[in-house]
C-alpha positions in Angstrom: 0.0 0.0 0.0 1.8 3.1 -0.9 2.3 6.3 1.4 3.8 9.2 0.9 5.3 10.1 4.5 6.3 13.2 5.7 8.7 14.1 9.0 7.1 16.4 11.7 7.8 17.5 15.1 5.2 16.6 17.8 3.5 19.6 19.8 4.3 19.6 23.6 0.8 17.8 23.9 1.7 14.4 22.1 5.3 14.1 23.8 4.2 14.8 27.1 0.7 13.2 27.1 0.1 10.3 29.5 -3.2 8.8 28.1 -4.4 5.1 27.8 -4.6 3.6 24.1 -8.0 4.8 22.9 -10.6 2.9 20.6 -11.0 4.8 17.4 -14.5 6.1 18.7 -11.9 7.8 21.3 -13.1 5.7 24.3 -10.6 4.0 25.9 -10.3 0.5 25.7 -11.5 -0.3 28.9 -14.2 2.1 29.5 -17.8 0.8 29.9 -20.1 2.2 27.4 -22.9 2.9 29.6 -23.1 6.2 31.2 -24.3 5.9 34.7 -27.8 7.2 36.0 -29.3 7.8 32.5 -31.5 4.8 31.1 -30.9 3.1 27.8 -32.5 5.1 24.7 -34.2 2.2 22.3 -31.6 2.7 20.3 -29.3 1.5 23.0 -31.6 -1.0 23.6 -31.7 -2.8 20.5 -28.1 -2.8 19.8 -27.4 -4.2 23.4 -30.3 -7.0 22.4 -29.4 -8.2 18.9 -25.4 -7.2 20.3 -26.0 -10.1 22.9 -27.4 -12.6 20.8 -23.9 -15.0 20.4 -23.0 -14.7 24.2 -26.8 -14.9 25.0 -26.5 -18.6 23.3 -23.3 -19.4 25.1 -24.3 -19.3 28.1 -27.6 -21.6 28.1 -27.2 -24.8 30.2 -27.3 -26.8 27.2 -23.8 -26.7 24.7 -25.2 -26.4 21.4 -23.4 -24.2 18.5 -25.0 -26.4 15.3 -28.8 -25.9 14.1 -32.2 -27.8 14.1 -32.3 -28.7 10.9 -30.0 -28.3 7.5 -30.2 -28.8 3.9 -27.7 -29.2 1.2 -27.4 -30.1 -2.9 -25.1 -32.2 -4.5 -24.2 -31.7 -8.4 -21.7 -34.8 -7.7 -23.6 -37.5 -6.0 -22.9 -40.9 -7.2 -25.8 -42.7 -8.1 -26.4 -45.6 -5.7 -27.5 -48.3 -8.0 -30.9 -48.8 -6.1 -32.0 -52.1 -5.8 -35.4 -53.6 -4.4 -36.4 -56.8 -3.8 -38.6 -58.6 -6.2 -38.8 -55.8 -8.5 -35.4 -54.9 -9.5 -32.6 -52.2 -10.2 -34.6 -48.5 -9.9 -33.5 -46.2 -12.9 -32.2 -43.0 -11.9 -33.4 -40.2 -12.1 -36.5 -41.7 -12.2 -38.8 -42.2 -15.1 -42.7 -42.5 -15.3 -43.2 -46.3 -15.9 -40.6 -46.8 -13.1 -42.7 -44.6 -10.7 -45.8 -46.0 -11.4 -44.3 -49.6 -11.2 -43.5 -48.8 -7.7 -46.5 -47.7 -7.2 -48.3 -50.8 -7.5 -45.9 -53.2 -6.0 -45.3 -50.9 -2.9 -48.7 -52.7 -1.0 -46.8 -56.2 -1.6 -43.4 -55.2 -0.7 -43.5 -53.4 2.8 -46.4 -53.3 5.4 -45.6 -49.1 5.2 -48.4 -46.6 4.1 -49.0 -46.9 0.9 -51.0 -44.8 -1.9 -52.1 -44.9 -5.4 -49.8 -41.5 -5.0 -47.9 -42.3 -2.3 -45.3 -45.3 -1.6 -43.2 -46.5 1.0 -41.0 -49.7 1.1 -39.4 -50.8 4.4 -35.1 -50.3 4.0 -34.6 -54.2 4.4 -36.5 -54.8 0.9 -33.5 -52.2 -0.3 -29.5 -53.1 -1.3 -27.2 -50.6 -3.3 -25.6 -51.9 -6.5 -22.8 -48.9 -6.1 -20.2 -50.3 -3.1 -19.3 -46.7 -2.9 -23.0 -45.2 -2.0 -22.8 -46.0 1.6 -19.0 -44.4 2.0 -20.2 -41.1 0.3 -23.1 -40.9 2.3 -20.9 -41.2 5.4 -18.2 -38.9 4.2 -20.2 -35.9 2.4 -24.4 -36.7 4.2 -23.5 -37.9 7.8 -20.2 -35.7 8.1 -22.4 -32.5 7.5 -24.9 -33.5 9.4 -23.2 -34.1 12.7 -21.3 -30.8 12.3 -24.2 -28.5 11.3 -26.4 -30.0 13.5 -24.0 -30.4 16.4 -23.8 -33.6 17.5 -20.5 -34.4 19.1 -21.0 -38.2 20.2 -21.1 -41.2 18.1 -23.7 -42.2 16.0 -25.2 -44.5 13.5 -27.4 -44.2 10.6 -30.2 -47.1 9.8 -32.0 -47.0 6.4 -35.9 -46.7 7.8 -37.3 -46.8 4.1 -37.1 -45.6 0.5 -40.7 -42.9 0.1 -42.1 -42.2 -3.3 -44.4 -39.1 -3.5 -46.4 -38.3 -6.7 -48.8 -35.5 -7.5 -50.9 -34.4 -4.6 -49.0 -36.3 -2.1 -47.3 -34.7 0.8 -44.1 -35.3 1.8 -42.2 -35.0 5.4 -44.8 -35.4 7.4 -44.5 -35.8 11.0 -45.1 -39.7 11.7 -46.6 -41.0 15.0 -45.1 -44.3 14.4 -42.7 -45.4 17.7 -38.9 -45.3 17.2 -36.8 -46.8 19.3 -35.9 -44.4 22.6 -32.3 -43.8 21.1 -33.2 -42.5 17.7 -33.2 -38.7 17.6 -33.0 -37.4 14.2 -34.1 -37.8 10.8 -32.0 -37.3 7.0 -34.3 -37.4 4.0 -32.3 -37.7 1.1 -33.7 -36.8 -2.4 -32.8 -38.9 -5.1 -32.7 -37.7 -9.1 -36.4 -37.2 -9.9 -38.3 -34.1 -11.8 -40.5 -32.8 -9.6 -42.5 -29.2 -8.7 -43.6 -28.4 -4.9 -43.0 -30.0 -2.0 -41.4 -27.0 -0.4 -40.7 -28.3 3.3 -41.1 -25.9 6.7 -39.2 -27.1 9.9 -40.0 -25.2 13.0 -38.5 -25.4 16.6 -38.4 -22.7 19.6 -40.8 -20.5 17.4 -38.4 -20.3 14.5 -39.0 -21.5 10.7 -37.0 -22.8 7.9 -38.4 -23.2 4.8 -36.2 -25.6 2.3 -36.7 -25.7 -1.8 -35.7 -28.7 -2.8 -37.7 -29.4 -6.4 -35.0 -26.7 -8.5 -33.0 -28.9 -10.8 -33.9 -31.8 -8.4 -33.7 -33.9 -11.9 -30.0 -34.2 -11.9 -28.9 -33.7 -8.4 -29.2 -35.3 -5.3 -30.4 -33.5 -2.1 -30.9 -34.0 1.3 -33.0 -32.5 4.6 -31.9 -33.3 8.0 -33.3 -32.2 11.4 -33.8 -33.4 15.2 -37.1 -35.7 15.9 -37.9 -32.5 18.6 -38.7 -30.7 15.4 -42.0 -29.6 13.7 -42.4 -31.1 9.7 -44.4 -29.6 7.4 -44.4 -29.5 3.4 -46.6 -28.5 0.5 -47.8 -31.4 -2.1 -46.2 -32.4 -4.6 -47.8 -30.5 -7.8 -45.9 -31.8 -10.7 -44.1 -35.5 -11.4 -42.4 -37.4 -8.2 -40.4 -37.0 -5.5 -38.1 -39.9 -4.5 -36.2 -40.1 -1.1 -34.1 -42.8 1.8 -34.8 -42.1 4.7 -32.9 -42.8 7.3 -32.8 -42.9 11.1 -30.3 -41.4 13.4 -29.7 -43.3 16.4 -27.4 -42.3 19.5 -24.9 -44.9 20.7 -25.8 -47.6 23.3 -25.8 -45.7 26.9 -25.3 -42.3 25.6 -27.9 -39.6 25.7 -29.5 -38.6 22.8 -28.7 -35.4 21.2 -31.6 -32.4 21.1 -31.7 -29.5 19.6 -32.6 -27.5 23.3 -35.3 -24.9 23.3 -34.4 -21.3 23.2 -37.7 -19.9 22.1 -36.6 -17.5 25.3 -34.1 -16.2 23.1 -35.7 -15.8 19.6 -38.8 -14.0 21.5 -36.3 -11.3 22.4 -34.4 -11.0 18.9 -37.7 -10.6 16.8 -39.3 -8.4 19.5 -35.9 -5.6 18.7 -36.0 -6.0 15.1 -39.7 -5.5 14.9 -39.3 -2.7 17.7 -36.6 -1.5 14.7 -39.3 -1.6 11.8 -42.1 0.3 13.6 -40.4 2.5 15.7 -39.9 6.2 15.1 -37.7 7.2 18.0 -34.8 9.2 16.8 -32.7 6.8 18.7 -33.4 3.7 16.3 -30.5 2.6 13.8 -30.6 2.9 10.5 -29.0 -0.3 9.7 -26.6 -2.6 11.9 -23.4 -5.0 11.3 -23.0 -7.7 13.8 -19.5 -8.9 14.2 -19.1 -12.4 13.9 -16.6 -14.7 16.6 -14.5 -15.8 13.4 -11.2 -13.9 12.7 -9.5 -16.5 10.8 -8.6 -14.5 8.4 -6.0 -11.9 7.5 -5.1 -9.4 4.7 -4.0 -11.6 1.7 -7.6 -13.3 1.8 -9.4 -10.3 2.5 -10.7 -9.9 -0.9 -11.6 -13.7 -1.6 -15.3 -14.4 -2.2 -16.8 -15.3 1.7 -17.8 -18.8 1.7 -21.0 -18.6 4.4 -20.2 -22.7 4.5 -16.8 -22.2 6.3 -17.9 -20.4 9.1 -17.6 -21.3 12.5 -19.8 -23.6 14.0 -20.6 -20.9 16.7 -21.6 -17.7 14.1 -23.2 -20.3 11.7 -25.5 -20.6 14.5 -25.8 -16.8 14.9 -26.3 -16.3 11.0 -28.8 -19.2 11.3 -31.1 -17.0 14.0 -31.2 -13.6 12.3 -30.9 -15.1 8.6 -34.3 -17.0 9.8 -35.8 -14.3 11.6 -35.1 -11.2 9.1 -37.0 -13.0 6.3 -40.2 -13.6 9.1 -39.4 -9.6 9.9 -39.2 -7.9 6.9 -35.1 -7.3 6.9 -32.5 -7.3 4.7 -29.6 -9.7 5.3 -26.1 -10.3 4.0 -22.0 -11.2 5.0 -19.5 -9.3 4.5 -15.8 -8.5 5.6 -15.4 -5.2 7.0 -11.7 -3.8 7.7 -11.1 -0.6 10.3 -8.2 1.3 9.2 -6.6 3.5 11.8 -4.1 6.1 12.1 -2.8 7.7 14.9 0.9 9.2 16.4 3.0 6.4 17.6 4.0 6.1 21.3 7.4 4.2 22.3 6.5 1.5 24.8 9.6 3.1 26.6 8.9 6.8 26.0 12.2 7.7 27.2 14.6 5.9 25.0 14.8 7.5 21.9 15.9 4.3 20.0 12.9 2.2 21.4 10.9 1.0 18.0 7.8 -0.6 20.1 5.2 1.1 19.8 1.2 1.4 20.7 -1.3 3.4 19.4 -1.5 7.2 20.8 -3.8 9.8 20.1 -6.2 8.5 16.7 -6.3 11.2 14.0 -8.0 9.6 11.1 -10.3 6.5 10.9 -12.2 4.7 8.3 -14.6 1.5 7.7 -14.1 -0.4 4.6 -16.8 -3.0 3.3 -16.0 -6.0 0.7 -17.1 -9.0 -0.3 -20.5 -8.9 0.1 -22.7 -11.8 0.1 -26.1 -12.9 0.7 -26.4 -15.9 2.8 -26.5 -18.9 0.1 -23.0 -16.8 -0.6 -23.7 -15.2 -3.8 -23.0 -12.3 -5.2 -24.9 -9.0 -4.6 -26.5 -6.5 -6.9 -26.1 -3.6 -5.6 -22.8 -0.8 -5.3 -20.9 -1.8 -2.2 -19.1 1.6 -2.1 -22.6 3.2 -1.5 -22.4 1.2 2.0 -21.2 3.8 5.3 -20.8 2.2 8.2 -20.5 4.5 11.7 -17.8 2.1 13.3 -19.3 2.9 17.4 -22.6 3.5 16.7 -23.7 0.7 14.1 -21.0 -2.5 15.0 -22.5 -4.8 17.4 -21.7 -7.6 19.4 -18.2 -6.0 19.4 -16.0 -3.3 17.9 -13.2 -4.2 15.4 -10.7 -3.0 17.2 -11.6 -4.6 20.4 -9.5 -7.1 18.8 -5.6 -7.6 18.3 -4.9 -6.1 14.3 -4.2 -8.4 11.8 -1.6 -5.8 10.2 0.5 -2.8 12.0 2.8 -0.2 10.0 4.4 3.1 11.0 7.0 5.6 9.9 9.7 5.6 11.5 12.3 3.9 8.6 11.2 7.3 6.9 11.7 9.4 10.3 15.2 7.9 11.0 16.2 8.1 7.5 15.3 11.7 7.0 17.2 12.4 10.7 20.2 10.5 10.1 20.7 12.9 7.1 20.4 15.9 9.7 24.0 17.3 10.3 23.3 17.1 14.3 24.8 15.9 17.0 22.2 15.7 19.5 19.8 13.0 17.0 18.2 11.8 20.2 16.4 14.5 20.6 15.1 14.2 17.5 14.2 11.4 17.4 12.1 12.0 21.0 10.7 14.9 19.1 9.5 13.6 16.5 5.9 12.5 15.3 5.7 9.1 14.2 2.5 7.6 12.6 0.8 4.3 13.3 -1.2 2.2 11.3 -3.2 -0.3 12.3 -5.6 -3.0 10.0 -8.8 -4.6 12.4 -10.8 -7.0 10.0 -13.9 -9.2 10.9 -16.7 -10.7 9.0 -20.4 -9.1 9.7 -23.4 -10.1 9.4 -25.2 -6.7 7.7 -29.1 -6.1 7.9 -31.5 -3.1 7.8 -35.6 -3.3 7.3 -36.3 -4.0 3.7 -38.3 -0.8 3.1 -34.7 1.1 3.8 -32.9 -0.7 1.5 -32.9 2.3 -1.0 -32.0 4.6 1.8 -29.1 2.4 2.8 -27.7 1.9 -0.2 -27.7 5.3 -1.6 -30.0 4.7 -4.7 -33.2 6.6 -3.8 -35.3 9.9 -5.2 -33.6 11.7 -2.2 -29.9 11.1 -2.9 -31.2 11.8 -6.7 -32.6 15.2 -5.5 -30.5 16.5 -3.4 -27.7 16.0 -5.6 -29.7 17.9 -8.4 -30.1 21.0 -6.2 -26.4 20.9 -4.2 -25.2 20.7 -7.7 -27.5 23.8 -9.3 -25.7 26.6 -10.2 -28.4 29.3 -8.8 -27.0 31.8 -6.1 -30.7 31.5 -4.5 -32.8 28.9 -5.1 -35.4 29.1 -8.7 -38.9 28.6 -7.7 -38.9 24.4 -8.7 -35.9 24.5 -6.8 -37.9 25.5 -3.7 -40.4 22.8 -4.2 -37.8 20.7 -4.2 -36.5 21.5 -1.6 -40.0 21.3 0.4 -40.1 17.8 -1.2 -36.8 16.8 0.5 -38.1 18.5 4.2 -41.5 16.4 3.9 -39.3 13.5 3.2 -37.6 13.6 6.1 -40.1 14.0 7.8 -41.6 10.8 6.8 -37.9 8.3 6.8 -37.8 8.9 10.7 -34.1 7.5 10.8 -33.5 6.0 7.4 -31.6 8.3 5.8 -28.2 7.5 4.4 -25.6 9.5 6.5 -24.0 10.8 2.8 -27.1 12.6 1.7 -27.7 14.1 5.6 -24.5 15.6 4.8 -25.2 16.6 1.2 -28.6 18.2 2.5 -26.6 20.2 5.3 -24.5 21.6 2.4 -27.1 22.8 0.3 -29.2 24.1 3.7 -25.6 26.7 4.0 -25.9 27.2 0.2 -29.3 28.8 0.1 -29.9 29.6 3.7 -32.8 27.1 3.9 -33.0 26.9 8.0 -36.1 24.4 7.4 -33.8 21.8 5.9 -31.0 22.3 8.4 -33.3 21.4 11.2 -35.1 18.4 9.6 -31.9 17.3 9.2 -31.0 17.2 12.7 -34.5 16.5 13.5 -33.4 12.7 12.1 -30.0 12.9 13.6 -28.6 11.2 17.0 -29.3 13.5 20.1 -30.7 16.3 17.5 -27.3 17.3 17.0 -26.1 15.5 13.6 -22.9 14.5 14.9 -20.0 13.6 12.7 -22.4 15.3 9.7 -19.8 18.3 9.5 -16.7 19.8 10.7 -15.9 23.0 12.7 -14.7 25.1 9.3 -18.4 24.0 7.3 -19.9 24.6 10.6 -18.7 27.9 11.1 -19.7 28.6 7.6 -22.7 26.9 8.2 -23.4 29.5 11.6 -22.6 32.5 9.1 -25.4 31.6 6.5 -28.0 30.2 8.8 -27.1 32.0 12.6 -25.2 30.8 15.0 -28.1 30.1 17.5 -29.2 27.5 14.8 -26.0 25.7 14.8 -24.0 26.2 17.8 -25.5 22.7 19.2 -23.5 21.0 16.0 -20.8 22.9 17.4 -20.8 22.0 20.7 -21.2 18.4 19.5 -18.0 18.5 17.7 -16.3 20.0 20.3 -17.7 17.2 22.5 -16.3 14.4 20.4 -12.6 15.5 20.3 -10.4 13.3 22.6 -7.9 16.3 23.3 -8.5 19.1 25.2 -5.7 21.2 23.0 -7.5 20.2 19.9 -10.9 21.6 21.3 -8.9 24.9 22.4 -8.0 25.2 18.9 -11.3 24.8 17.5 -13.2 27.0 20.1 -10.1 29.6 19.3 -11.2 29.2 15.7 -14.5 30.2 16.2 -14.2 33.3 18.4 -11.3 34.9 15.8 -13.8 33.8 13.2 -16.7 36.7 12.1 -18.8 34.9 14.2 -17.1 36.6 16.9 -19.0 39.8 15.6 -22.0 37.6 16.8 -23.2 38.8 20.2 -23.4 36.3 22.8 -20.5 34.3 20.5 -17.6 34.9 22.4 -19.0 34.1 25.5 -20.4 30.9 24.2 -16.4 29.9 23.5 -15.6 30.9 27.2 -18.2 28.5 28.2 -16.5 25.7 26.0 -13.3 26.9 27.4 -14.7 26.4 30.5 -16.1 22.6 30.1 -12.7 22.2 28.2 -10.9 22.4 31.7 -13.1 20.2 33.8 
């Protein structure tokens, strides 16, 4: 990554200053976010909620990181050469005289429920022609399903029967035949065989999955696994047949069954937030949230590789599992993504006095910024929208945990340049150079997230709406004062705001501020900040646009922007400057100005 590096010396402040590492949001690292005696906006509240969810999991009596149930294709499958006795070798995929065959002889082969659309032969009528059938099936089937459902302890899997479901016939239905006490799980697998419907709904601890298995279900081979603990329910089969094994998972002799435990508790709480998030119009409410997932196993050189949702941790599969289900039942949007923090900041020597110490930590942050890549939905393909039109507000809109709450996964600073450009220096005394002067750190956080926001924000999120589109028209117009459909518009864009509550892509808020100074249109400053956290917008602007701002629109209309600023800076000399920026500024000729800066001044020193 190229830089072009520049030597500086550091002001008294940054040699001299005695402060803890900060986060980038300028907190330090062990600081508790809460602020003591004032109660939790909703805001607050549902970050803190859907934040919680992975160590909310963790610590139920019951270990369990894997699902209830899972599905999964195969393009590769070998056929297994089906063989049943007294009719035959079963062609695959399978054909309409071979169907209706089985059909008929089902009654005479097995003492299962049988149809004149529905068949079911017992598994000890069935052999496999293919020696390598039963191998894949325990290598690719039973491998997957032990891991995504997680099941730790041994088990094996018993053939129960081979179903055959034509047109009208319902498939995985909940049986209220007995099984043995050890068996505790089911795996329907869905042989070659055209067929339409037959879309299957599992549901435990108030939570649904719906699988769609009948796409391209001609040539592949599929399967649907969950726990017996779990609710079955499909649609009929509308078109051809479907053709399945099913077979029996049984726990080991002794050993307690595995369950998948009951955490409607849990799921209650997660959809109550994100439908407190849709319907809510608090001015505290995100606009859209990235939950940072456990896994960190990656680092730079495979940051830009496509994310593979399959290769995820057992843990934040489980995670991605919960809101994945629960934003399609909401009304979200949903996707993965890596996310990298890049920050900058002066370096500090781990032993501040020697001059030759090249250890360093992070000091005082100047510069900060969120990238997003590698966007995904959760089947892991591709997106269709711009990912540069994504902004992510690193404190505010990260839950679970902050990037940098972890070590970096890259580190680079300055000083080869620094000692380079000192050892040129014609100076005896290069110590005191070196002491002096101001080297830069960077440091590289990455994580994967999962993204979401309520579906009717998606435009505002993403940056592609008639609002971006408009303000953009009149920030760009080349009128000194606004023409009269100018005004309209800009009417248009207040009303607007007035209805999107909080979804309002931080960008435009910013491009709506600008054009507010441009024409002195106080209305749209303030429905601006009507929208903004705390009314005040923060981050929005900086002190030199605000001060520009406070000339065009007054300085009583903006000086709670100001203060805001002023608020967020982690130095007291770097507010000084600003508040001596504004009261040498004309604002000064302001009454009331100057001894709104002695107040600052004032809060400054406490």
């Amino acid at each position: 990554m190229p830089r072009t590096y520049s030597v500086r010396m550091a002001s008294p402040s940054d040699s001299d200053s005695d402060e803890e590492p900060q986060n980038v949001d300028g907190r330090k690292s062990t600081d508790p976010k809460e602020v003591p005696n004032q109660p939790p906006d909703l805001g607050d509240q549902i970050r803190a909620t859907l934040g919680s969810l992975g160590a909310t999991l963790d610590k139920e009596p019951e270990e369990f990181y894997g699902v209830f149930a899972w599905s999964q294709t195969f393009t590769d499958a070998p056929s297994p050469g089906i063989n049943i006795k007294g009719y035959g070798r079963l062609p695959l995929p399978l054909d309409e005289r071979a169907a209706q065959e089985i059909l008929q002889l089902a009654s005479s082969l097995s003492c299962l429920e049988s149809t004149s659309r529905e068949a079911g032969i017992s598994g000890d009528q069935i052999s496999f022609r293919n020696s390598k059938w039963n191998a894949w099936f325990k290598a690719s089937v039973l491998r997957e399903v032990k891991e995504r459902l997680s099941i730790e302890s041994s088990v094996t899997c018993e053939l129960q029967e081979l179903k055959l479901y034509g047109k009208g016939a319902t498939p995985f239905r909940n049986k209220d035949t007995e099984k043995p006490s050890s068996t505790f799980g089911t795996i329907t697998v869905l042989l070659p065989s055209s067929f339409e419907g037959g879309d299957v709904r599992l549901s435990h601890s108030s939570l649904t999955k719906t699988f769609s298995t009948s796409l391209d279900s001609e040539f592949q081979t599929s399967f649907v696994a969950q726990y017996n603990n779990v609710h079955v329910e499909s649609d009929p089969i509308t078109e051809g047949y479907q053709l399945a094994l099913v077979y029996n998972l049984i726990a080991e002799r002794g050993a307690e069954p595995p369950r998948a435990p009951d955490i409607t508790h849990i799921i209650s709480k997660i959809r109550h937030a994100l439908h407190s998030w849709k319907k809510s119009s608090d001015g505290s409410i995100p606009q859209k949230l990235a939950y940072v997932l456990e896994e960190d196993d990656f680092h730079g050189n495979t940051f830009k590789s496509k994310l593979n949702p399959r290769s995820l941790a057992m843990s934040d599969l489980r995670v991605v599992h919960i809101l994945g289900t629960l934003a399609e039942e909401c009304g979200f949007d949903i996707y993965l993504a890596k996310a990298r923090l890049s920050v900058t900041g002066d370096a500090k020597r781990r032993i501040p006095e020697d001059a030759y110490c090249r250890d360093y930590r992070m000091g005082t942050i100047t510069s900060s910024g969120i990238l997003i890549e590698n966007v995904v939905d959760l089947e892991g393909e591709e997106v269709d929208f711009e990912v540069f039109g994504l902004e992510f507000d690193h404190q505010q809109e990260f839950i679970s945990l902050h990037l940098d709450d972890r070590h970096p996964v890259m580190t680079e600073n300055t000083d080869e340049d620094v000692y380079e450009e000192i050892e040129r220096v014609k100076y005896c005394h290069r110590e005191n150079l070196l002491l002096d002067a101001a080297i830069e750190l960077y440091e590289y956080y990455e994580g994967i997230v999962v993204m979401f926001w309520p579906t009717e924000s998606r435009d505002f999120v993403l940056g592609n709406d008639w609002l971006q589109v408009s303000v953009s028209k009149v920030l760009h117009s080349r009128s000194s004062s606004p023409t009269l459909d100018e005004q309209t518009l800009v009417k248009e864009i207040e009303e607007a705001l007035g209805r999107q509550t909080t979804h309002t892509n931080r960008r435009v808020l910013r491009k709506i501020c600008l054009t507010a100074i441009k024409w002195k249109a106080i209305g749209l400053w303030q429905s601006v900040f009507r929208l903004s956290e705390a009314k005040r917008g923060e981050g929005l602007l900086d002190m030199k646009e605000l001060i520009k701002a406070a000339s065009s629109l007054g300085f009583d209309n903006v000086k709670q922007q100001m203060a805001a600023v002023l608020e967020k800076m982690p130095q007291s000399w770097e507010r000084d400057y600003e508040i001596s920026s504004i009261s040498y500024s004309e604002l000064s000729k302001i009454p009331g100005v100057k001894d709104w800066c002695e107040e600052q001044r004032k809060l400054t020193n406490i």
